[in-house]
DRENTORKOL-3810 file (N, C-alpha, C; in nm, 4 decimals):
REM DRENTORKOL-3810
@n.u->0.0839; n.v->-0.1181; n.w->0.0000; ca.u->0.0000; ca.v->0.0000; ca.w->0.0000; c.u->0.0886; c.v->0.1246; c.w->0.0000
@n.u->-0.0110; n.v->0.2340; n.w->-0.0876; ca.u->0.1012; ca.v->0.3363; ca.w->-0.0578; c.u->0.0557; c.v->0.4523; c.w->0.0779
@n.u->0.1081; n.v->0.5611; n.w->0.0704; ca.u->0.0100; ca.v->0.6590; ca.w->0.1768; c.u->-0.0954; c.v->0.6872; c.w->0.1272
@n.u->-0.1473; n.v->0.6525; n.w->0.0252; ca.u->-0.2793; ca.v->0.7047; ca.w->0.0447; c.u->-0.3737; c.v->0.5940; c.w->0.0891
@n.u->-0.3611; n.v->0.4670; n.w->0.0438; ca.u->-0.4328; ca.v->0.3580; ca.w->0.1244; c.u->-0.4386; c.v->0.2775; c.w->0.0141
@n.u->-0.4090; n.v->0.3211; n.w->-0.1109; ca.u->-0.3606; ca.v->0.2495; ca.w->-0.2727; c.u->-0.2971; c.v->0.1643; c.w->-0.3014
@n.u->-0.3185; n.v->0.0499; n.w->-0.3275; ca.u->-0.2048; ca.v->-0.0485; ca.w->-0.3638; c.u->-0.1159; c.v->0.0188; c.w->-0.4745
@n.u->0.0161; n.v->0.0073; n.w->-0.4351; ca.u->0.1430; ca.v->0.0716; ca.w->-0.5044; c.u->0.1171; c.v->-0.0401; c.w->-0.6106
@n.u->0.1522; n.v->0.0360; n.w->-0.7142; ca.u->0.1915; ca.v->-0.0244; ca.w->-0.8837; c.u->0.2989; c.v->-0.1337; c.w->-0.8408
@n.u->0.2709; n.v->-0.2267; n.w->-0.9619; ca.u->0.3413; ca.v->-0.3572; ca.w->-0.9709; c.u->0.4189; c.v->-0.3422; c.w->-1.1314
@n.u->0.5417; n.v->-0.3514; n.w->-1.1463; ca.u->0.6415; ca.v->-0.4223; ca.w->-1.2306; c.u->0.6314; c.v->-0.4539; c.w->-1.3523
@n.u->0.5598; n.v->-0.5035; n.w->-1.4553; ca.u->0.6059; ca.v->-0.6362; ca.w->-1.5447; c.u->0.7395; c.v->-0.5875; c.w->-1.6330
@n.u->0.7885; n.v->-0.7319; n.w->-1.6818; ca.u->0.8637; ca.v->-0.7067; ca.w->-1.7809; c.u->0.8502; c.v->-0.5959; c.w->-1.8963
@n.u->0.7385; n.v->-0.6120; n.w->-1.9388; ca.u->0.7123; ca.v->-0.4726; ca.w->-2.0612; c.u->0.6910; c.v->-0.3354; c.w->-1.9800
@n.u->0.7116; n.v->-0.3468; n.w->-1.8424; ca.u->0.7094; ca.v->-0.2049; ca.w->-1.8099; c.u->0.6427; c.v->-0.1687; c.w->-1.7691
@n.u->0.5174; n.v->-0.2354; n.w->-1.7762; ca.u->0.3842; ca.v->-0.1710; ca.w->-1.7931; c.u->0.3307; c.v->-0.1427; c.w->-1.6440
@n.u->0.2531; n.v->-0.0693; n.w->-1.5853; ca.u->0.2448; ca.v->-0.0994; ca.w->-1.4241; c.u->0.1047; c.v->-0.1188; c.w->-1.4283
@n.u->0.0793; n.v->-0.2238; n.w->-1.3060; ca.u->-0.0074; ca.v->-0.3340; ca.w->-1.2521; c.u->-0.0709; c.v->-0.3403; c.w->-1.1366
@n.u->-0.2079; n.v->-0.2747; n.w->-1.1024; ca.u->-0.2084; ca.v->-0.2836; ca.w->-0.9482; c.u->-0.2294; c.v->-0.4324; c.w->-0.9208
@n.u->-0.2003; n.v->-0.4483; n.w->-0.7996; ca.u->-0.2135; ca.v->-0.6012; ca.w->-0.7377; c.u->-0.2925; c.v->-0.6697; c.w->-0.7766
@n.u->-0.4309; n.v->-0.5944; n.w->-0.7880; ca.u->-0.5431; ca.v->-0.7240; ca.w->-0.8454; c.u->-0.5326; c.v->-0.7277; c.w->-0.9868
@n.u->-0.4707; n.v->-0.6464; n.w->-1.0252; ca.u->-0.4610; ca.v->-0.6551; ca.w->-1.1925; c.u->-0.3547; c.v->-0.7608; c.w->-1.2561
@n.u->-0.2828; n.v->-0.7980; n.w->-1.1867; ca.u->-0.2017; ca.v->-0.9257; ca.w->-1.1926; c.u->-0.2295; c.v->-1.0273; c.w->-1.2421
@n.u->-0.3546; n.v->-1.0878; n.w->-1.1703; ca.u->-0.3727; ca.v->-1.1934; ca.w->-1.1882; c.u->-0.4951; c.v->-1.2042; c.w->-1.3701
@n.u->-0.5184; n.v->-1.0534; n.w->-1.3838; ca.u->-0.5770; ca.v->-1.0502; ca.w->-1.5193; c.u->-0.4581; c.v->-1.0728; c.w->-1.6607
@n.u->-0.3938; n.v->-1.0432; n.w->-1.6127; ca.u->-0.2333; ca.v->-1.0247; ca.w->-1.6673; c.u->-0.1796; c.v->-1.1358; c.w->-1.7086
@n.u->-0.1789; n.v->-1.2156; n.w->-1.6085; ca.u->-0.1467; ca.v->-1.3743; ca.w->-1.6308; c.u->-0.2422; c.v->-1.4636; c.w->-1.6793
@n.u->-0.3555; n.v->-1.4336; n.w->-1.6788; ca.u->-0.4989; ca.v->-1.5000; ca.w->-1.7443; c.u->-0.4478; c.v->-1.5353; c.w->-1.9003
@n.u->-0.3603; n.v->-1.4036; n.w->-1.9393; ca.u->-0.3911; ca.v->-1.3466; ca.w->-2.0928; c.u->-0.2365; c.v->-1.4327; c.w->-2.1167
@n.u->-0.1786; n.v->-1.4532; n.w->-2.0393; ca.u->-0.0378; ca.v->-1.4670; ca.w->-2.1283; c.u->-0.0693; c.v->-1.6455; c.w->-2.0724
@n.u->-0.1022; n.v->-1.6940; n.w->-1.9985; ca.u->-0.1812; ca.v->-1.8823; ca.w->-1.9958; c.u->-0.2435; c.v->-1.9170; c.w->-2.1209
@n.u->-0.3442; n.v->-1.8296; n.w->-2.1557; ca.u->-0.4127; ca.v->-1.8194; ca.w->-2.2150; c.u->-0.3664; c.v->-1.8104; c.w->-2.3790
@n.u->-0.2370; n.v->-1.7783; n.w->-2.3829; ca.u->-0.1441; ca.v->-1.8124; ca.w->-2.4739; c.u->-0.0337; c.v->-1.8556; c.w->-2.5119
@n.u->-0.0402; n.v->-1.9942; n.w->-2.5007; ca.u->0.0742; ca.v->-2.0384; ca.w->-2.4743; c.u->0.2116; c.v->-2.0448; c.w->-2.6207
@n.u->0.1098; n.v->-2.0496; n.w->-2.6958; ca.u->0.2127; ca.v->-2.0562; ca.w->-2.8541; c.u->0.2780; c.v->-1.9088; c.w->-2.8174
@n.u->0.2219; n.v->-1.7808; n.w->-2.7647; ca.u->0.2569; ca.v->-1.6461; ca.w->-2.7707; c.u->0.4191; c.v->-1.6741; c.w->-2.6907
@n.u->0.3492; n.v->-1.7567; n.w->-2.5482; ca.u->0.4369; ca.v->-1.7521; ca.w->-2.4311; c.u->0.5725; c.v->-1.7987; c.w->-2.4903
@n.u->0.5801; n.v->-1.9194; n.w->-2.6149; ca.u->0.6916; ca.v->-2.0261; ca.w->-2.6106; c.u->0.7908; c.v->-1.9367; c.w->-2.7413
@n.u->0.7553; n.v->-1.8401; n.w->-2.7925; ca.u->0.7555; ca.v->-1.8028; ca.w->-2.8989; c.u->0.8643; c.v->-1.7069; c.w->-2.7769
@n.u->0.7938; n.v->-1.6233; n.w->-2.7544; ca.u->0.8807; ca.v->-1.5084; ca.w->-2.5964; c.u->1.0254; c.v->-1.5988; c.w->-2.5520
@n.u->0.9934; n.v->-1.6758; n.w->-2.4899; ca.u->1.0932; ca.v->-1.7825; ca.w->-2.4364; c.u->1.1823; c.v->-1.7948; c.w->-2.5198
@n.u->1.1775; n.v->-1.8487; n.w->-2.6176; ca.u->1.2481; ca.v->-1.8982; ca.w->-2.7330; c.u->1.3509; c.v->-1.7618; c.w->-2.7596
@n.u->1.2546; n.v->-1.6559; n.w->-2.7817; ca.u->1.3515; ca.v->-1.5122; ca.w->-2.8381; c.u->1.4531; c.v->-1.4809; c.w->-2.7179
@n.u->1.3903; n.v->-1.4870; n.w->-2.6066; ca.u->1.5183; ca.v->-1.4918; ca.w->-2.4516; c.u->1.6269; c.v->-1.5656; c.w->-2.4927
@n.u->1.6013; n.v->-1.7242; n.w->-2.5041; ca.u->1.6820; ca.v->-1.8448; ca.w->-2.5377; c.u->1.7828; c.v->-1.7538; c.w->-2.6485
@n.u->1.7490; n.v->-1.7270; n.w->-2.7417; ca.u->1.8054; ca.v->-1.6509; ca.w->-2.8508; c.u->1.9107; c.v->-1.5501; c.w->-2.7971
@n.u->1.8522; n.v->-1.4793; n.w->-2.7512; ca.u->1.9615; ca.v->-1.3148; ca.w->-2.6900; c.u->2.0475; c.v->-1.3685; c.w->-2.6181
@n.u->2.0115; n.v->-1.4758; n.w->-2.5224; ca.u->2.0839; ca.v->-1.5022; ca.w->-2.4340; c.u->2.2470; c.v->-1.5578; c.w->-2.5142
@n.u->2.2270; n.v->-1.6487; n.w->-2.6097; ca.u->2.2891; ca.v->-1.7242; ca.w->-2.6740; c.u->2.3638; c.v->-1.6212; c.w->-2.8008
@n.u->2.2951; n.v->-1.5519; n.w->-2.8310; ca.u->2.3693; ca.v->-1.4368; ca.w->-2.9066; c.u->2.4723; c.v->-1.3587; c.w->-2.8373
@n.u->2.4007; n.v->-1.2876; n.w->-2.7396; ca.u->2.5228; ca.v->-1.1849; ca.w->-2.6411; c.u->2.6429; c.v->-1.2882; c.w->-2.5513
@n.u->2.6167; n.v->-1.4139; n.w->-2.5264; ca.u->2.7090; ca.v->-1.4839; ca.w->-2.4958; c.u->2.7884; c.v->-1.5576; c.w->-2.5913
@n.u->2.7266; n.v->-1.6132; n.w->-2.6974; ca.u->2.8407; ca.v->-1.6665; ca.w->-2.7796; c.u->2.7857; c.v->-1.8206; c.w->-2.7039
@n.u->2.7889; n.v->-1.8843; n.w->-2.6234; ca.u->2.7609; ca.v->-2.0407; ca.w->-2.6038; c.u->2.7326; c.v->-2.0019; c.w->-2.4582
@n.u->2.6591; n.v->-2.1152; n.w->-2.3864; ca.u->2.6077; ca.v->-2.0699; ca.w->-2.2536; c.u->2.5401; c.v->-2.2552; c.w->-2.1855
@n.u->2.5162; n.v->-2.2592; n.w->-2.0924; ca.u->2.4838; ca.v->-2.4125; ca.w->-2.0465; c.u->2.3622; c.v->-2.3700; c.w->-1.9991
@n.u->2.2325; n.v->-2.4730; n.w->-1.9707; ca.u->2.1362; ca.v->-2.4639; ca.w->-1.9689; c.u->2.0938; c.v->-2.3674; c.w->-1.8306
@n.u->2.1783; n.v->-2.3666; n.w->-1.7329; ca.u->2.1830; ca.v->-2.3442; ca.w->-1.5879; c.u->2.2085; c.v->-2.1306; c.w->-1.6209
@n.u->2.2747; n.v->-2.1716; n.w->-1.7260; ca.u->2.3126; ca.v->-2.0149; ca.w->-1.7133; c.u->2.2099; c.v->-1.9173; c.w->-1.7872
@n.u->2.1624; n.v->-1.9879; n.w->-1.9223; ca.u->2.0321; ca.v->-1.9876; ca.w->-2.0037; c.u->1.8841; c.v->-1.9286; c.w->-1.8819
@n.u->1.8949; n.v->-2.0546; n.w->-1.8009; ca.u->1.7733; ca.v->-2.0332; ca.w->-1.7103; c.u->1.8027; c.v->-1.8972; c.w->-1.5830
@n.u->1.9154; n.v->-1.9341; n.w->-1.6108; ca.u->1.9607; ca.v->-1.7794; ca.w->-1.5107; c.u->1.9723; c.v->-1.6679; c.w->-1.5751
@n.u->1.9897; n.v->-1.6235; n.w->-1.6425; ca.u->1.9544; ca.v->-1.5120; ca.w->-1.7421; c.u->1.7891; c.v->-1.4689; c.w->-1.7900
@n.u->1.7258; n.v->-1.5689; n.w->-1.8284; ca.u->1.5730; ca.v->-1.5565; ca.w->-1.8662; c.u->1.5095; c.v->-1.5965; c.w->-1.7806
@n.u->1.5314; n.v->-1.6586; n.w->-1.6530; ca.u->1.4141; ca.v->-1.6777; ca.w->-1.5637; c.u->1.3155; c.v->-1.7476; c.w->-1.5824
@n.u->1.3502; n.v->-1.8329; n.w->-1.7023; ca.u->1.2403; ca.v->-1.9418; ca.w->-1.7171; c.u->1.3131; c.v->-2.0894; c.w->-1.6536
@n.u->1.1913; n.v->-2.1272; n.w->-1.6315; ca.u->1.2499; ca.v->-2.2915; ca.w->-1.5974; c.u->1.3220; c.v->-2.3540; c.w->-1.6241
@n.u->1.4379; n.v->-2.4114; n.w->-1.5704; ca.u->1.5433; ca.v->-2.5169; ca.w->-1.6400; c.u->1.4552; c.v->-2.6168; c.w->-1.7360
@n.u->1.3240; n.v->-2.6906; n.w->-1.6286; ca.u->1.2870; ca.v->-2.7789; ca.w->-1.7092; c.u->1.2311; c.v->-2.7159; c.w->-1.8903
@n.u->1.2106; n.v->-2.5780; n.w->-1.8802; ca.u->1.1195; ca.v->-2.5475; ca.w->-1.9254; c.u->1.2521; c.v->-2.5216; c.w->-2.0965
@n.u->1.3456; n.v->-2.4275; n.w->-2.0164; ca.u->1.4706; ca.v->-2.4434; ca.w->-2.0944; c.u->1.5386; c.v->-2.5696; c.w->-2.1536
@n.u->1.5211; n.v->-2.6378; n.w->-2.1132; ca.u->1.5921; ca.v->-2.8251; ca.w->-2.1477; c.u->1.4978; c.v->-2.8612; c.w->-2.2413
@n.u->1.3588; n.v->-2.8732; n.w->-2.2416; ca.u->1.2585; ca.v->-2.8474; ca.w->-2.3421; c.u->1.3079; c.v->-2.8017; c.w->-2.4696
@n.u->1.2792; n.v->-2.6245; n.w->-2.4622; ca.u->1.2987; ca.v->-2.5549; ca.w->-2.5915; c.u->1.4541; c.v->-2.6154; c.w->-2.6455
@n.u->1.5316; n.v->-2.5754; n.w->-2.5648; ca.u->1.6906; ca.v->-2.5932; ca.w->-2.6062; c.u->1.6494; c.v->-2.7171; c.w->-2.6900
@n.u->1.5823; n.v->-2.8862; n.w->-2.6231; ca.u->1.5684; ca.v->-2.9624; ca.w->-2.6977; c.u->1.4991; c.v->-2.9724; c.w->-2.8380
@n.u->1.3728; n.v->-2.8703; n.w->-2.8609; ca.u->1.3549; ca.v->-2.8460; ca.w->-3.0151; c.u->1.4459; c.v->-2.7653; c.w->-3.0554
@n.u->1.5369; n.v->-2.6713; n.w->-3.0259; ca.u->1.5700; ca.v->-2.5795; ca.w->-3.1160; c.u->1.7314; c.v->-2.7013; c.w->-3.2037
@n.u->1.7534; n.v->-2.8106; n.w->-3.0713; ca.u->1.8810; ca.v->-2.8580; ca.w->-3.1363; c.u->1.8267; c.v->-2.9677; c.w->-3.2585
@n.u->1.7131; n.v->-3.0320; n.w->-3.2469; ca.u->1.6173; ca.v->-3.1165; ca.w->-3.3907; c.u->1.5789; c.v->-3.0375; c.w->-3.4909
@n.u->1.5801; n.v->-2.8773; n.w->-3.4537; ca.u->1.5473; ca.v->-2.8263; ca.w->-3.5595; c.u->1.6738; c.v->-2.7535; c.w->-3.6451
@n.u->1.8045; n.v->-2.7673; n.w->-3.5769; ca.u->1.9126; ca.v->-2.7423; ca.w->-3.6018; c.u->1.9654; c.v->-2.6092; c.w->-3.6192
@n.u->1.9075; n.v->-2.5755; n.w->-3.5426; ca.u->1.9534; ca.v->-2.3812; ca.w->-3.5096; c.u->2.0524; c.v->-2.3904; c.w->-3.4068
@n.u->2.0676; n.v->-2.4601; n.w->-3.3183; ca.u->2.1544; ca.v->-2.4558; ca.w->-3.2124; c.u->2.2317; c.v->-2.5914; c.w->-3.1765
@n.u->2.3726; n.v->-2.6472; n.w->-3.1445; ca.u->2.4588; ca.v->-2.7866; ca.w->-3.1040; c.u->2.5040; c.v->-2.7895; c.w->-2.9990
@n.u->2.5445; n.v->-2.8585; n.w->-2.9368; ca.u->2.6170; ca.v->-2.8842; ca.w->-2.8459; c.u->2.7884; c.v->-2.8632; c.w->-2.8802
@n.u->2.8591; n.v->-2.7383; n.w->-2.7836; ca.u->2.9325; ca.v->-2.7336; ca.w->-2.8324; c.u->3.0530; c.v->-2.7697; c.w->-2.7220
@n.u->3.0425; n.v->-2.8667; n.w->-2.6554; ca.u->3.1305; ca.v->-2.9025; ca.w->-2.5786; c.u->3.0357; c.v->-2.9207; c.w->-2.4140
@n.u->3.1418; n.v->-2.9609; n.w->-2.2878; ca.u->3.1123; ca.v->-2.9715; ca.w->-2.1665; c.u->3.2105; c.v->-2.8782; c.w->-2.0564
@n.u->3.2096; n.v->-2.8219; n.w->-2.0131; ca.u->3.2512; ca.v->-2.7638; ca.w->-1.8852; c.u->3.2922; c.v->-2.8339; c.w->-1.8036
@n.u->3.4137; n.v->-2.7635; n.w->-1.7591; ca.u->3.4698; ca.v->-2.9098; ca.w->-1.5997; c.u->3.3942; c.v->-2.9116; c.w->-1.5331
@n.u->3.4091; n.v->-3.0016; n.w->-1.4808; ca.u->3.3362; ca.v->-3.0801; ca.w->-1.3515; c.u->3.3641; c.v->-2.9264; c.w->-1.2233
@n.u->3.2720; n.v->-2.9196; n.w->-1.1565; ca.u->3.3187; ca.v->-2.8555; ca.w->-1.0228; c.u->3.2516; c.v->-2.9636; c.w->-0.9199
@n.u->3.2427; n.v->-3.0825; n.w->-0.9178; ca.u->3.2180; ca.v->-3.1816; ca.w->-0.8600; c.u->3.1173; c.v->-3.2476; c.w->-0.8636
@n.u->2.9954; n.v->-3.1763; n.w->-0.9738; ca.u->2.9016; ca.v->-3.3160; ca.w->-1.0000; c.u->2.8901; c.v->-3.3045; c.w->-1.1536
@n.u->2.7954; n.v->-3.3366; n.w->-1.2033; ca.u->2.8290; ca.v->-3.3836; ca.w->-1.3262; c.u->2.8216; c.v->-3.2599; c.w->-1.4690
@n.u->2.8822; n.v->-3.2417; n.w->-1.5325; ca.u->2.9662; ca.v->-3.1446; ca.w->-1.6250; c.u->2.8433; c.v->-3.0902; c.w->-1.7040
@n.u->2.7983; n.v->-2.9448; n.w->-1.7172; ca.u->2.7575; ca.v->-2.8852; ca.w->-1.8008; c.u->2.7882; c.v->-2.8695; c.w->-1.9376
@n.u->2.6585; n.v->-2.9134; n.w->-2.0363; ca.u->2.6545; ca.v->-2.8724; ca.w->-2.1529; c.u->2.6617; c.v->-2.7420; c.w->-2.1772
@n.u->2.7387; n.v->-2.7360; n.w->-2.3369; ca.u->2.7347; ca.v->-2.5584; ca.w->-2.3458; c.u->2.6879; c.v->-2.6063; c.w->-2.4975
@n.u->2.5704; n.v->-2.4806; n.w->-2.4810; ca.u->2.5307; ca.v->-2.4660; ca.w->-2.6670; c.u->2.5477; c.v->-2.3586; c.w->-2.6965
@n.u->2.5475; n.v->-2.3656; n.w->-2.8386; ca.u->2.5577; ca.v->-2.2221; ca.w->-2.9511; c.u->2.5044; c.v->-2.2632; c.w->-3.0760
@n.u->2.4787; n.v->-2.1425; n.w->-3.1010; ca.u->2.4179; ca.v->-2.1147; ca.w->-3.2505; c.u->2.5462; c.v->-2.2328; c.w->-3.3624
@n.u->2.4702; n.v->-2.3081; n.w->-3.4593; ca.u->2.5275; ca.v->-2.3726; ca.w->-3.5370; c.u->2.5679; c.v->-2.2564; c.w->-3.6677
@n.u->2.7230; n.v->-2.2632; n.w->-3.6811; ca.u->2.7792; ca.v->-2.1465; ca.w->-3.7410; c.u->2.7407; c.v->-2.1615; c.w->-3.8770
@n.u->2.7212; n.v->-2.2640; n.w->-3.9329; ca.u->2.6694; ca.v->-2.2702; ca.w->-4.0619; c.u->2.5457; c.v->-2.2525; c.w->-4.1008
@n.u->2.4463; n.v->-2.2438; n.w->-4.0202; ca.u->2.2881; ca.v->-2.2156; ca.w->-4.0151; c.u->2.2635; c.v->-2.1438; c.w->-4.0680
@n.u->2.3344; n.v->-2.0061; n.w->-4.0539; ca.u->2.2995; ca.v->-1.9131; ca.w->-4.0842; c.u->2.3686; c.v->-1.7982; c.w->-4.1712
@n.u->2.3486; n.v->-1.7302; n.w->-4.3106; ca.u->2.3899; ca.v->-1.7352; ca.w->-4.4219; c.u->2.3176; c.v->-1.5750; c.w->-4.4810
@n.u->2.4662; n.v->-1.4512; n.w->-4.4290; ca.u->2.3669; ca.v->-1.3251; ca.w->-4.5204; c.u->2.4437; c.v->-1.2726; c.w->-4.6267
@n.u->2.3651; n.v->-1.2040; n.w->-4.6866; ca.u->2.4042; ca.v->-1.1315; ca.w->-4.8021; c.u->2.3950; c.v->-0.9700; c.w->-4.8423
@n.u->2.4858; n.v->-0.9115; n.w->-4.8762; ca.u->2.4409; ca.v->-0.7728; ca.w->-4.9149; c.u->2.4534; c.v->-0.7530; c.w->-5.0584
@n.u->2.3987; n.v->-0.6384; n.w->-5.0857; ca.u->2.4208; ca.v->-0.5876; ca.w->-5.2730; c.u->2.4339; c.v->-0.4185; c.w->-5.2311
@n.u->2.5333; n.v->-0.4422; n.w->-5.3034; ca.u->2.5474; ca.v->-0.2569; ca.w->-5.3194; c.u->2.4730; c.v->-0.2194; c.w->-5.4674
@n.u->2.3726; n.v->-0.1423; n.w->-5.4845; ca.u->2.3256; ca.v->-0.1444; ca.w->-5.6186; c.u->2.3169; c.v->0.0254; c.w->-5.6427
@n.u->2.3813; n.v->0.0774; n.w->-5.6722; ca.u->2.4161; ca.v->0.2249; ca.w->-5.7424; c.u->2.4057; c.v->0.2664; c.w->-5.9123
@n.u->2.3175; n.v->0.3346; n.w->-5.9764; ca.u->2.3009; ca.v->0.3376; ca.w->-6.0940; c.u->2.2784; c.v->0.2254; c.w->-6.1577
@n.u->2.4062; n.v->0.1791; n.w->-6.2939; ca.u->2.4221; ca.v->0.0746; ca.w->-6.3325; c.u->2.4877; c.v->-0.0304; c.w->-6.2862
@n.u->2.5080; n.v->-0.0471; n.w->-6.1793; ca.u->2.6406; ca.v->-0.1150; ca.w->-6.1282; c.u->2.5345; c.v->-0.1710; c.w->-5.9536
@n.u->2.6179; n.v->-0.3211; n.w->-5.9616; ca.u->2.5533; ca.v->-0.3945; ca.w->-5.8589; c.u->2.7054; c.v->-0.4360; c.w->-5.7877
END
């Protein structure tokens, strides 16, 4: 509450502010879509893996705040669909060794054209 007797604004990721009971309308809408939700996830999975260069599932879920299980999932379609490999394991710090993935370097393939007058 604030001083006036108002529930103080709430947070979300987009910024947006939320009084308390409006929360739970909030989350109605994003349940309520789950292709929207996995699609979101996925683009996290993405940045995360872009601005790092390779990353293990533990660090993935620590960065985006989604579920390991939920991360071990996607990570698992994105590597059948071949956007992302396994690119090695991490030492041991005494139990058993983290995977690290990254973007598969050949996946992905751009092009430019300089096109001025007659000339390309």
């Amino acid at each position: 509450m604030d001083g006036r007797g108002k529930a103080a604004p709430l947070f979300c990721s987009d910024m947006r502010a939320f009084e308390v009971n409006d929360i739970w309308k909030y989350m109605d809408t994003l349940t309520a879509r789950p292709r929207v939700l996995k699609q979101a996830n996925l683009s996290h999975i993405r940045k995360v893996l872009k601005a790092k260069g390779t990353a293990t599932r533990a660090e993935i879920a620590y960065e985006t705040k989604i579920s390991s299980t939920t991360v071990r999932s996607l990570l698992s379609e994105m590597m059948q669909n071949g956007e992302i490999e396994s690119v090695g394991y991490d030492e041991s710090s005494g139990g058993r060794k983290a995977e690290r993935y990254g973007f598969r370097p050949n996946r992905y393939y751009g092009a430019a054209f300089c096109i001025t007058g007659d000339r390309i």
